[in-house]
Structures are given as structure tokens and as C-alpha cells.
C-alpha positions in Angstrom: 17.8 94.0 87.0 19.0 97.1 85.1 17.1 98.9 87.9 19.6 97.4 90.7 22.6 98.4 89.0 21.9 101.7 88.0 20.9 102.6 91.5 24.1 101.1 93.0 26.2 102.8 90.5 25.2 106.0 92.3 26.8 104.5 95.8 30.2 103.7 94.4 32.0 107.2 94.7 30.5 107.6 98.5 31.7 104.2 99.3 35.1 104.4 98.3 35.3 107.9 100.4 33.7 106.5 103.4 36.4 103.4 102.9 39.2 106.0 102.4 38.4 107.2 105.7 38.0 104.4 107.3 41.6 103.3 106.3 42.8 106.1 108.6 41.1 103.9 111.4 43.4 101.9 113.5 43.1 98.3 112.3 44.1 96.9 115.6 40.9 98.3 117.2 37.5 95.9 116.6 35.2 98.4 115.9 37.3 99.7 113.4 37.4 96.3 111.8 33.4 95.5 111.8 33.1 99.0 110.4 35.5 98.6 107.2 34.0 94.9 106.5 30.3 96.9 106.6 31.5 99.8 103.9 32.8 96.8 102.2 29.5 94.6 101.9 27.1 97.5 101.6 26.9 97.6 98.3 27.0 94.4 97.1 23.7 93.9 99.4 22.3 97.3 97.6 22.5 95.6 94.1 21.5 92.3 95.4 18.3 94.0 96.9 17.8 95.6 93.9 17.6 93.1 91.1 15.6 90.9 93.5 13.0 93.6 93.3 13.1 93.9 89.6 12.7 90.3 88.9 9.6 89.6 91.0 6.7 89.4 88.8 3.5 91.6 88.4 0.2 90.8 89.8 -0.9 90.5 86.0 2.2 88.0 85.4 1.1 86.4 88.4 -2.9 86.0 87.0 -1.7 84.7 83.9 0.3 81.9 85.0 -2.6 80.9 87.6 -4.8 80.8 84.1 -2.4 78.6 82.6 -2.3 76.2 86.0 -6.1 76.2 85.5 -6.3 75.6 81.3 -3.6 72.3 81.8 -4.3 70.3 84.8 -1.7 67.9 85.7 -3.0 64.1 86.0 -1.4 62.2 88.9 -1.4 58.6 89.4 -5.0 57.1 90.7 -3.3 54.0 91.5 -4.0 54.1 95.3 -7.0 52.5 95.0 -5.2 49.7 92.3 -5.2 46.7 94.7 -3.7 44.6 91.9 0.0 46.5 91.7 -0.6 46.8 87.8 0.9 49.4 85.7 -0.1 49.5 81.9 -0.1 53.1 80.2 -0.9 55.4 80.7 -0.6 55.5 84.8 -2.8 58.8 85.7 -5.8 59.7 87.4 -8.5 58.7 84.9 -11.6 59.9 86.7 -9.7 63.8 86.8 -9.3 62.7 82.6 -13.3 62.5 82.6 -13.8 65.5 84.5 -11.9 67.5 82.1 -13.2 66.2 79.1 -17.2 66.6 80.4 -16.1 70.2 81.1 -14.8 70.7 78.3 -11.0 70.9 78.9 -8.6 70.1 76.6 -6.6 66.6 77.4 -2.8 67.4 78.1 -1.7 63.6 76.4 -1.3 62.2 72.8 -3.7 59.5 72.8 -1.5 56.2 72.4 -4.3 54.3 69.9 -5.0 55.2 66.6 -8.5 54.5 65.0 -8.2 56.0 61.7 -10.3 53.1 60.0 -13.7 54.5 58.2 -17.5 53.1 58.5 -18.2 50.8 55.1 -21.8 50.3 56.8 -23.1 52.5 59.2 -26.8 51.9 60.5 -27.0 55.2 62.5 -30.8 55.2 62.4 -31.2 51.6 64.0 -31.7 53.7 67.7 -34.0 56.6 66.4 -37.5 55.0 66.9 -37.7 55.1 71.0 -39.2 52.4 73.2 -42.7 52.4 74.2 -43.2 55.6 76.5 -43.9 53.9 79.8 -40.8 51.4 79.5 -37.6 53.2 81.2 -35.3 50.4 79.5 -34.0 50.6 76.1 -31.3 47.9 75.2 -28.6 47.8 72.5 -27.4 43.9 71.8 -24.1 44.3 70.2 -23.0 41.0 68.5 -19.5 40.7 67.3 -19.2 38.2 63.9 -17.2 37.4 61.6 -18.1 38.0 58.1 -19.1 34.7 56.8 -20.5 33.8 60.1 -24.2 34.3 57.9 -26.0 30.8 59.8 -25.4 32.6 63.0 -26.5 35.7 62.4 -29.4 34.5 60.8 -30.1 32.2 64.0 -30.2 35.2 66.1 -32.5 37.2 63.9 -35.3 34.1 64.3 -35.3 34.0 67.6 -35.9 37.9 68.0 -38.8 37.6 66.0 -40.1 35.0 68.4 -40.4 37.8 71.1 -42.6 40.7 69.4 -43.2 42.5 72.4 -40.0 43.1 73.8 -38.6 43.5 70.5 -40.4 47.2 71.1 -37.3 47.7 74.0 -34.4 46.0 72.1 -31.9 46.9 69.1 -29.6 44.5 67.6 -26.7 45.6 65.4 -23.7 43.0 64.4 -19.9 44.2 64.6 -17.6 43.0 61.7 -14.5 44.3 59.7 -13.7 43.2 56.3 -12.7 39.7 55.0 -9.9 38.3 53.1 -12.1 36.0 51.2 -14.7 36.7 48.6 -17.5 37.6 51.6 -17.7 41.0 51.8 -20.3 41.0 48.8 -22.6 39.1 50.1 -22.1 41.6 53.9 -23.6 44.2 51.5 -26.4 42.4 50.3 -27.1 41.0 54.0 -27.1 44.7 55.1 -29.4 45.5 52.0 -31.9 43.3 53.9 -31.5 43.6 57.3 -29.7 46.8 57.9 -28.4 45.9 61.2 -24.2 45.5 60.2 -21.6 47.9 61.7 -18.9 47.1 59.2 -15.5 49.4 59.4 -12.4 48.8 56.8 -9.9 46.8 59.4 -9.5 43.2 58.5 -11.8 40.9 60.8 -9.3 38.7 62.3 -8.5 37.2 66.2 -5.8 39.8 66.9 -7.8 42.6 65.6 -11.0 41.9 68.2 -10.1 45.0 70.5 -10.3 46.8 67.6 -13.6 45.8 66.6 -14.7 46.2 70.7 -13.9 49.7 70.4 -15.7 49.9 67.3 -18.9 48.9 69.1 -18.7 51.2 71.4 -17.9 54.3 69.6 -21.2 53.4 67.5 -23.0 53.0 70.7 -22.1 56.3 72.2 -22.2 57.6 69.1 -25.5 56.5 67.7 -27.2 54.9 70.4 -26.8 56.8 73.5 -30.5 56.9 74.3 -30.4 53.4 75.0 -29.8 52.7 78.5 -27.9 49.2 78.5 -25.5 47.1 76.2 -25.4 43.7 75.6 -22.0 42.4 74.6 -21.6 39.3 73.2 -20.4 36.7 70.3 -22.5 35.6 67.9 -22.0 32.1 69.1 -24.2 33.0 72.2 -28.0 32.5 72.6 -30.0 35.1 74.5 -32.5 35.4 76.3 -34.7 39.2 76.0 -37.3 38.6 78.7 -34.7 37.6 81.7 -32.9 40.4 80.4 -35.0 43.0 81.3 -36.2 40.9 84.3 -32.8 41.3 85.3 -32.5 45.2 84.6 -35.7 46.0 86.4 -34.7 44.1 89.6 -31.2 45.4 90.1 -30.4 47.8 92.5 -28.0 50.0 90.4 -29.0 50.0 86.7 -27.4 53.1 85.4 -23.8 52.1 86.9 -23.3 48.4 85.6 -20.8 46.3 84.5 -21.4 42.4 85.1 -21.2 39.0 83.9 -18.9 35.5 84.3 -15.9 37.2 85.9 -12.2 35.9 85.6 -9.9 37.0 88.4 -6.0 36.7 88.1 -5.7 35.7 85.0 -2.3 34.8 83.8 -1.1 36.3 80.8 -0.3 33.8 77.6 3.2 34.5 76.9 3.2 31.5 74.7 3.8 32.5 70.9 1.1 29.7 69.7 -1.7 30.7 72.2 -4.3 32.6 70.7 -4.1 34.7 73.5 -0.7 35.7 73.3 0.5 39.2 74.1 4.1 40.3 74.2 5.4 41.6 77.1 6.9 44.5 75.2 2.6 45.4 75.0 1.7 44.2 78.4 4.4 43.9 80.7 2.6 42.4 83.9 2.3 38.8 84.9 -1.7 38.7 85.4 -4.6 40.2 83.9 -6.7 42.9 86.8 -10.7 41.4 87.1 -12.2 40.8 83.7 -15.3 39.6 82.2 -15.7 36.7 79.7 -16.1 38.4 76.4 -18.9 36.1 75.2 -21.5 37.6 76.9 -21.9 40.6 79.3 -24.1 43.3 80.5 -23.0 47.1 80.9 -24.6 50.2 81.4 -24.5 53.3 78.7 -23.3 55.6 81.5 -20.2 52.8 82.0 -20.0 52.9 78.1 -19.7 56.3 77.4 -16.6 56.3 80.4 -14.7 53.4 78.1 -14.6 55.5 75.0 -13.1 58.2 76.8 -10.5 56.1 78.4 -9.9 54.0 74.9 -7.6 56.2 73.2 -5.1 56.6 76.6 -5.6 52.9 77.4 -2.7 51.0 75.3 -4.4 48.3 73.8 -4.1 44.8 73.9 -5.3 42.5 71.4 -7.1 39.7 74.1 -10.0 42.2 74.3 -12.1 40.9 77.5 -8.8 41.3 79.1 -8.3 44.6 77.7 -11.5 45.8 79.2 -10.9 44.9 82.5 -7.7 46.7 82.3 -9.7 50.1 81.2 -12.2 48.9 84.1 -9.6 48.9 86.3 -8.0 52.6 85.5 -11.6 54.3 85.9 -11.8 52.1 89.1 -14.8 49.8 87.9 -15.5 46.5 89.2 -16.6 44.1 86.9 -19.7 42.3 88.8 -19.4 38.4 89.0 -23.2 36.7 87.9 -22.3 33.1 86.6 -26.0 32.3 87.3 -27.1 34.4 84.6 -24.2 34.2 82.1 -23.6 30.2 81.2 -20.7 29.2 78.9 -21.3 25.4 79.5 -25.3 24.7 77.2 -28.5 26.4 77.3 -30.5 24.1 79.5 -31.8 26.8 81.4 -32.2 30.1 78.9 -36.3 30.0 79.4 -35.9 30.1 82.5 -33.2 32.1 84.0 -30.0 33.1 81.8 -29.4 35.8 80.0 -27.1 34.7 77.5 -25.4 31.2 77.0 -23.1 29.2 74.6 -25.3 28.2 71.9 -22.9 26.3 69.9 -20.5 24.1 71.1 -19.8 21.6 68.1 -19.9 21.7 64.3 -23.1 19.4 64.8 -25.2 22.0 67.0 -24.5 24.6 64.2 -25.0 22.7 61.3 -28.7 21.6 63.1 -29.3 25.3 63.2 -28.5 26.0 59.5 -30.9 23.5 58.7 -33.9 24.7 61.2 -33.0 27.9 59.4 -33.5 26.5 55.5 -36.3 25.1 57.0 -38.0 27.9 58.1 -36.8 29.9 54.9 -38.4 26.8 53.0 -41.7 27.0 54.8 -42.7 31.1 54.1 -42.2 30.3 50.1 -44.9 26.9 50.9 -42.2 24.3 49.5 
């Protein structure tokens, strides 16, 4: 800038002699007209000219602002391919998020979850012994319970050891916060003798279940990656091992899955008594996008390790199936609809066909299987 007007300085004394004489002109003539508006004009085009020049930026300017283009892409909207017209933040391109962070990129958001709550119990060696070397599947059954839920737990730990073989392809960790009664005592002695609780210090409540989702999955991708699926469920649910890996072996897309009992168009419970209620402050559209059940569902690790990137820039929910299909829909997934293989109605046909399956319906069916279990316990000490 200080270029342009030191330069034009030099013009000022020629211009106003060239103007002098061009006063002597007659004004009445044109030419001598267009020629005093010219002297007049030149240099305030000189300095303009001038300081343009001086303000245009280097080529190594010009390199570094490309380099900081490059070190913080911008994240459009991917909601183009959202057929559902729901917004819920954040709205940006999530499959440009996963690129950047396999590459290594720094994210250009403050992630809208916090998780600051630490690991009371922490099985990280549960995945380190590998399946047999000629079986390509390698299954992680993630069970959420509730503390004091010991009966069903136990339930589920009987009917693994009815299937030795593919126990050799299966690990099975529980997901629980803390209680408010006197039960977290006895988690530690459980986990003393079982060592299959992930326990973290959030209270274990209904409203805090997408908390204790994305609990699950951290651990997973965190200490389980080598396994190749996830089974999701309650701890309410049967399951069946062999049609699971039936299942697996068959399909035609193992590494990229995400299927179970689907729920489309889901209204949301707006309804301050439903346990499903979420405020519209937290969720502010009318239905839910494509969703699966929560009490049982299959997923791939490669669709696993995609949620916990997407968790922290996904604002949660507290109906976690629903909150899932929500991060599903952001990275573009499609749940996969199977009700054939996922029953919430009995277990009439889990040797046969299902996968998983509602196990307890009534305070009758569970109180039968606390006493097969006494039984059983009864029976190794020969009383």
C-alpha cells in the first residue's frame, strides 16, 4: 500500500503543470474537455493500481493458506441421501468425519457427549486367547444387566457351558453401571468368579441405557476388536450360539452388518410418564429414522468401530435402540430387517432357527429358572 502512494506522490507536481496548461485550453472545445477530465483521473488510477499490487499475496502466502484448507476440512451436510427429512446434531457429512479421523486428521467439532465416567471392572483380557485357527468367526455377546439381575446372568452362563465347542468362537462380557442399593458388593465378588463384568461408575438406571450402549462398544473396539461380530442384547434374552454362526457363515456380507427385528417410523413418546420419553428440547423430530429392537441384534465390528467414531458428534438420546438408528442413519447404514431370526414373542423355536429370543416374559418363567439354577448348583456339591 505504502508502495502505491509513494509512487504517486512523484506524479503530483507533473499533474498539476500538465492541468495548468490545460486550463489555457478552450473549455468550449470537446477535446479540450476529455483531456482535462483525463489529467484529472490519472492519478487517482496510479495509486489505485498501485496498492492493488501491494496487497496481492506471495506465492508462499498463497501455499500456506492452501495448507491450512488441507489441515481443516470443512464437513457439509450428507443429508442427500437422508430419505427421512431428519435433522438431529450434528447435520454434517459423517463418512468425510471417518475419513479424517482414519487418516489421521484432526476433527474441526467439540464433541457434543461427554463420557468422563471410569472402568470399576474392566476384563480387557476376555478377547486375548483367539478362536481355533481354521474358524474365520470370532463373536463378542454383549449383554446389558442390571446389577442385581444375578439369576439372569447366571442363566446365561449355563446354557454356554451346554455348547463346548462353539464356546471356542464366542466371548461373553455383561454391561452394568453401579447401583443405588447395597449390590455392588456382591458385582465384585461375581466378577471375582467369573470375570466377565464391564462395570463403569454411572448409575445403572432406564434413562442412562445409551450410556451404558456406548459403554459396550468403546470396550469392544477397545478390547475386542479381533473379534469379527457383536451380539447385542438384554439379559432377558435366550440365545442361541450354533444358529448364530449358521447365520454368519451363510450371509452374503459378513464384515458390513447391522440386522435384527427392525422398527420403521417410530413415533417419538412425548409423554412425560412413558419410559420412553424424550423432550423435544433433545430430539426435536416427530419419528424415530429405521431402528433395531434393542433386545437382541447382530452387528459387524467393522459397523462397530464406525459408531464409536460417530458417538461423541451424535447428541444422545436416552431410548438407546432409537439412538442407534439415528447414528445409523448419519453414517448412511441400514439396519437389516430379520424377524425370522430375532423373536420377542417365546422361544419355541431357538433349537431350531433363532438367534436370540425373549426368554422371560413373566415373574413365573424367571423364578423357574432361579430354581433350575439352585438346582443345578445343588447337584455339583451331591446334596
Amino acid at each position: 500500500m505504502w508502495m502505491g502512494v509513494t509512487l504517486s506522490c512523484g506524479f503530483v507536481p507533473a499533474w498539476c503543470l500538465a492541468f495548468h496548461k490545460r486550463m489555457r485550453c478552450r473549455w468550449k472545445s470537446t477535446l479540450c474537455r476529455w483531456r482535462m477530465v483525463a489529467t484529472f483521473l490519472t492519478p487517482t488510477f496510479v495509486v489505485f493500481f498501485f496498492t492493488l499490487l501491494s496487497q496481492q499475496p506471495s506465492d508462499i502466502q498463497l501455499s500456506r493458506e492452501k495448507r491450512e484448507t488441507l489441515r481443516k476440512p470443512i464437513l457439509p451436510t450428507n443429508y442427500t441421501k437422508n430419505p427421512y427429512n431428519i435433522s438431529h446434531p450434528y447435520d454434517i457429512n459423517f463418512e468425510e468425519l471417518l475419513i479424517m479421523k482414519d487418516s489421521g486428521q484432526e476433527i474441526p467439532l467439540t464433541p457434543l457427549n461427554a463420557h468422563p465416567f471410569k472402568y470399576i471392572l474392566n476384563p480387557s483380557n476376555v478377547c486375548n486367547d483367539p478362536p481355533p485357527k481354521n474358524g474365520s468367526l470370532f463373536v463378542l455377546i454383549l449383554i446389558k444387566s442390571a446389577p442385581d439381575n444375578f439369576h439372569l446372568r447366571q442363566t446365561l452362563r449355563m446354557s454356554m457351558e451346554k455348547n463346548p465347542i462353539e464356546q471356542d468362537y464366542v466371548r461373553i462380557v455383561f454391561l452394568m453401571g453401579t447401583s443405588k442399593k447395597e449390590h455392588n458388593k456382591n458385582v465384585l465378588i461375581e466378577n471375582a468368579l467369573y470375570g466377565d463384568i464391564v462395570q463403569q461408575n454411572f448409575v445403572d438406571s432406564y434413562k442412562n441405557l445409551t450410556i451404558k450402549t456406548v459403554m459396550g462398544y468403546n470396550w469392544a473396539v477397545q478390547h475386542c476388536s479381533n473379534a469379527t461380530h457383536i451380539l447385542y442384547k438384554d439379559d432377558d434374552f435366550h440365545f442361541n450360539v450354533k444358529n448364530l454362526l449358521k447365520f454368519l457363515t451363510n450371509h452374503d456380507h459378513p464384515q458390513s452388518m447391522l440386522v435384527g427385528y427392525r422398527v420403521d417410523k417410530a413415533p417419538v413418546m412425548r409423554h412425560p410418564a412413558s419410559p420412553h420419553f424424550v423432550r423435544k428440547e433433545d430430539y426435536i423430530n416427530k419419528t424415530y429414522p429405521p431402528y433395531l429392537a434393542g433386545g437382541a441384534y447382530v452387528v459387524s465390528m467393522d459397523v462397530a468401530k464406525r459408531f464409536v467414531v460417530a458417538f461423541p458428534f451424535v447428541k444422545y438420546i436416552a431410548v438407546d435402540d432409537s439412538y442407534l438408528g439415528i447414528v445409523a442413519m448419519k453414517l448412511n447404514i441400514l439396519p437389516q430387517m430379520n424377524s425370522d431370526l430375532f423373536s420377542f414373542k417365546d422361544c419355541k423355536d431357538l433349537d431350531s432357527k433363532v438367534i436370540a429370543c425373549r426368554g422371560y416374559t413373566s415373574h413365573k418363567e424367571v423364578f423357574s429358572a432361579w430354581k433350575m439354577y439352585v438346582k443345578r448348583v445343588l447337584s455339583k456339591f451331591y446334596i
